[in-house]
C-alpha positions as CSV (number, residue, x, y, z in Angstrom):
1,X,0.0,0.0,0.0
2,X,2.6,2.3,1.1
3,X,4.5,1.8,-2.5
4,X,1.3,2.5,-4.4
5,X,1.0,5.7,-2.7
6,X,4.4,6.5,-3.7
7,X,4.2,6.1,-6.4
8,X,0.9,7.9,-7.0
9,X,2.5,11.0,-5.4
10,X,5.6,11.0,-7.9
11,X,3.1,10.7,-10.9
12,X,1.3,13.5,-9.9
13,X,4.8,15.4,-9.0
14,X,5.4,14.8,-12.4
15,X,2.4,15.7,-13.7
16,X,2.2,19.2,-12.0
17,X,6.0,20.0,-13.1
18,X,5.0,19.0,-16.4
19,X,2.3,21.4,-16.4
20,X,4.2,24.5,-14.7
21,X,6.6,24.1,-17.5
22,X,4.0,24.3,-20.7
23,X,2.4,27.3,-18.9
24,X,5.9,29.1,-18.1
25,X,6.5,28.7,-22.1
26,X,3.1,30.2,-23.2
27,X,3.7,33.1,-20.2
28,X,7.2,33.5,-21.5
29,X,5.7,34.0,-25.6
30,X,3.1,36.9,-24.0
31,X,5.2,38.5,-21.8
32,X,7.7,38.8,-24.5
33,X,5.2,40.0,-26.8
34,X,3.5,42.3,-24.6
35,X,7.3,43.6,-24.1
36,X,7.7,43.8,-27.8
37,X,4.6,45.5,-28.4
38,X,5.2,48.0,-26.0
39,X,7.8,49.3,-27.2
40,X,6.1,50.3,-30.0
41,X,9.1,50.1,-32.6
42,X,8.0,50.5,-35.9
43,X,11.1,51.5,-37.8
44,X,14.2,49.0,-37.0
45,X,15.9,46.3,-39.3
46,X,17.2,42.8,-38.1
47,X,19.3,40.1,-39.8
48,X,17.5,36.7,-40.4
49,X,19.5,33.1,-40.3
50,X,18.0,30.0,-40.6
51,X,19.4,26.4,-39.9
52,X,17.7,24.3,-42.1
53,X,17.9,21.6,-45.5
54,X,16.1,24.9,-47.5
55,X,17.5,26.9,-50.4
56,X,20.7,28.3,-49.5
57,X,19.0,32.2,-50.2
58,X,16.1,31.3,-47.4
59,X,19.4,30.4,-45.2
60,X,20.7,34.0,-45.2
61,X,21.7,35.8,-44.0
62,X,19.1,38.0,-44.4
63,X,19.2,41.9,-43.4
64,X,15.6,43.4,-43.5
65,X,14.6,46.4,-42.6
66,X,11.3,47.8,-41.5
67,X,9.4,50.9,-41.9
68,X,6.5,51.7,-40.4
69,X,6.0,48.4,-39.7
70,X,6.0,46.9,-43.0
71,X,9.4,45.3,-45.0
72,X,10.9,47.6,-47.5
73,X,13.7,45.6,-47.8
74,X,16.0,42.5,-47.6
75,X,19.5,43.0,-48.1
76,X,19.1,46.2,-50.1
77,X,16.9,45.3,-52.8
78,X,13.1,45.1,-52.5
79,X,11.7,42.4,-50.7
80,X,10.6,39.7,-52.8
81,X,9.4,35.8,-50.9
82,X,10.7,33.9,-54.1
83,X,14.1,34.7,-53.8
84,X,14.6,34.9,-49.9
85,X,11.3,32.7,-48.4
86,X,9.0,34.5,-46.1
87,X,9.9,36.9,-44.1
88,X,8.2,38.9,-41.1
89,X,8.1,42.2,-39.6
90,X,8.7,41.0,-35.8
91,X,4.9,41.6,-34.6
92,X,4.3,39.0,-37.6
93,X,6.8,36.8,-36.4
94,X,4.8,36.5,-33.1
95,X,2.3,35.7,-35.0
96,X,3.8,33.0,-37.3
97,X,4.9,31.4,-34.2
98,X,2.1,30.8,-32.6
99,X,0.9,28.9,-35.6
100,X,4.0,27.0,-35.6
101,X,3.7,26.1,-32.0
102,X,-0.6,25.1,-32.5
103,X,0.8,22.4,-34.8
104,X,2.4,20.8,-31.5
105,X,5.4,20.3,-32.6
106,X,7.7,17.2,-30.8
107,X,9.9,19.4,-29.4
108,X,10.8,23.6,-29.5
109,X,12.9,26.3,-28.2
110,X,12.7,30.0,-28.3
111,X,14.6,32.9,-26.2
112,X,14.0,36.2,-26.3
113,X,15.8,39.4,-26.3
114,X,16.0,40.7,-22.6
115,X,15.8,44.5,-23.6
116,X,13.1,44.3,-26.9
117,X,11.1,41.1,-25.9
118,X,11.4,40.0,-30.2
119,X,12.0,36.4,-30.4
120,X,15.8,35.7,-30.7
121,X,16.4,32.1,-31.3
122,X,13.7,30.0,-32.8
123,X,14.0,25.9,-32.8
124,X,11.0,23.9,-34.1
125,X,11.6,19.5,-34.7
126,X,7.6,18.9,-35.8
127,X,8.0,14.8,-36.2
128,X,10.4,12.9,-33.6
129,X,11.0,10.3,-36.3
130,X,11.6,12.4,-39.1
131,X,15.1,13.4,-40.4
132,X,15.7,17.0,-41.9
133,X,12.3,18.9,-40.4
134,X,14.6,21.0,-37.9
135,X,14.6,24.4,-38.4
136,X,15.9,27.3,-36.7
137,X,15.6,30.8,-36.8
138,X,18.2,33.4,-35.4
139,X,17.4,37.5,-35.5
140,X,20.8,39.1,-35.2
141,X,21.5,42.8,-35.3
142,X,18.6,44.0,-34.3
143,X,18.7,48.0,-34.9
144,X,16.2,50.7,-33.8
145,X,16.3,53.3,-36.6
């Protein structure tokens, strides 16, 4: 009797760390984007690198820039998907996240920048089993203009 209960109480350990840690991720994503939002930064450009087996102009890097919240451009030309993939404005990228994270993926990782709140390192594996679905995203100088 005495090992059933136990063992009962690590399961439900378990369970409630497993629970604080899914709701410190999704508190982490809106505090960072309440962070980011507040700021109000409309005007800044960033330099986007992705890990990935994608075409080697996706990879990057990338150098966008911003204005009024929109892309003008990506590595001084204007910004065009087919030749460098989709790219956000950072209050997009929250958003593209959060559709990336609804699909559940098997395992993710995402830090944020201390000062701005913007999302600096993006990991994403969607399938356990699956080779070559990794991807991750790095914003690098990050400039207020």
């Amino acid at each position: 009797m005495r090992l059933s209960t136990n063992i009962l109480l690590f399961l439900f350990f378990l369970i409630t760390i497993s629970s604080c840690t899914k709701s410190k991720s999704v508190d982490e994503f809106s505090t960072n984007q309440s962070l980011w939002k507040s700021k109000n930064i409309l005007n800044y450009s960033y330099t986007m690198r992705l890990v990935c087996f994608c075409i080697p102009s996706y990879i990057g890097p990338n150098t966008v820039r911003v204005v009024n919240g929109k892309i003008v451009s990506v590595n001084g030309k204007p910004y065009d998907e087919s030749v460098t993939g989709k790219l956000f404005p950072i209050t997009e990228y929250f958003d593209f996240l959060t559709k990336k994270l609804a699909q559940k993926p098997f395992r993710s990782n995402i830090s944020y920048n201390p000062k701005y709140g913007y999302p600096e390192i993006v990991y994403f594996d969607f399938s356990e089993g699956v080779a070559d679905d990794e991807i991750r995203y790095a914003i690098t100088s990050f400039i207020v203009n």
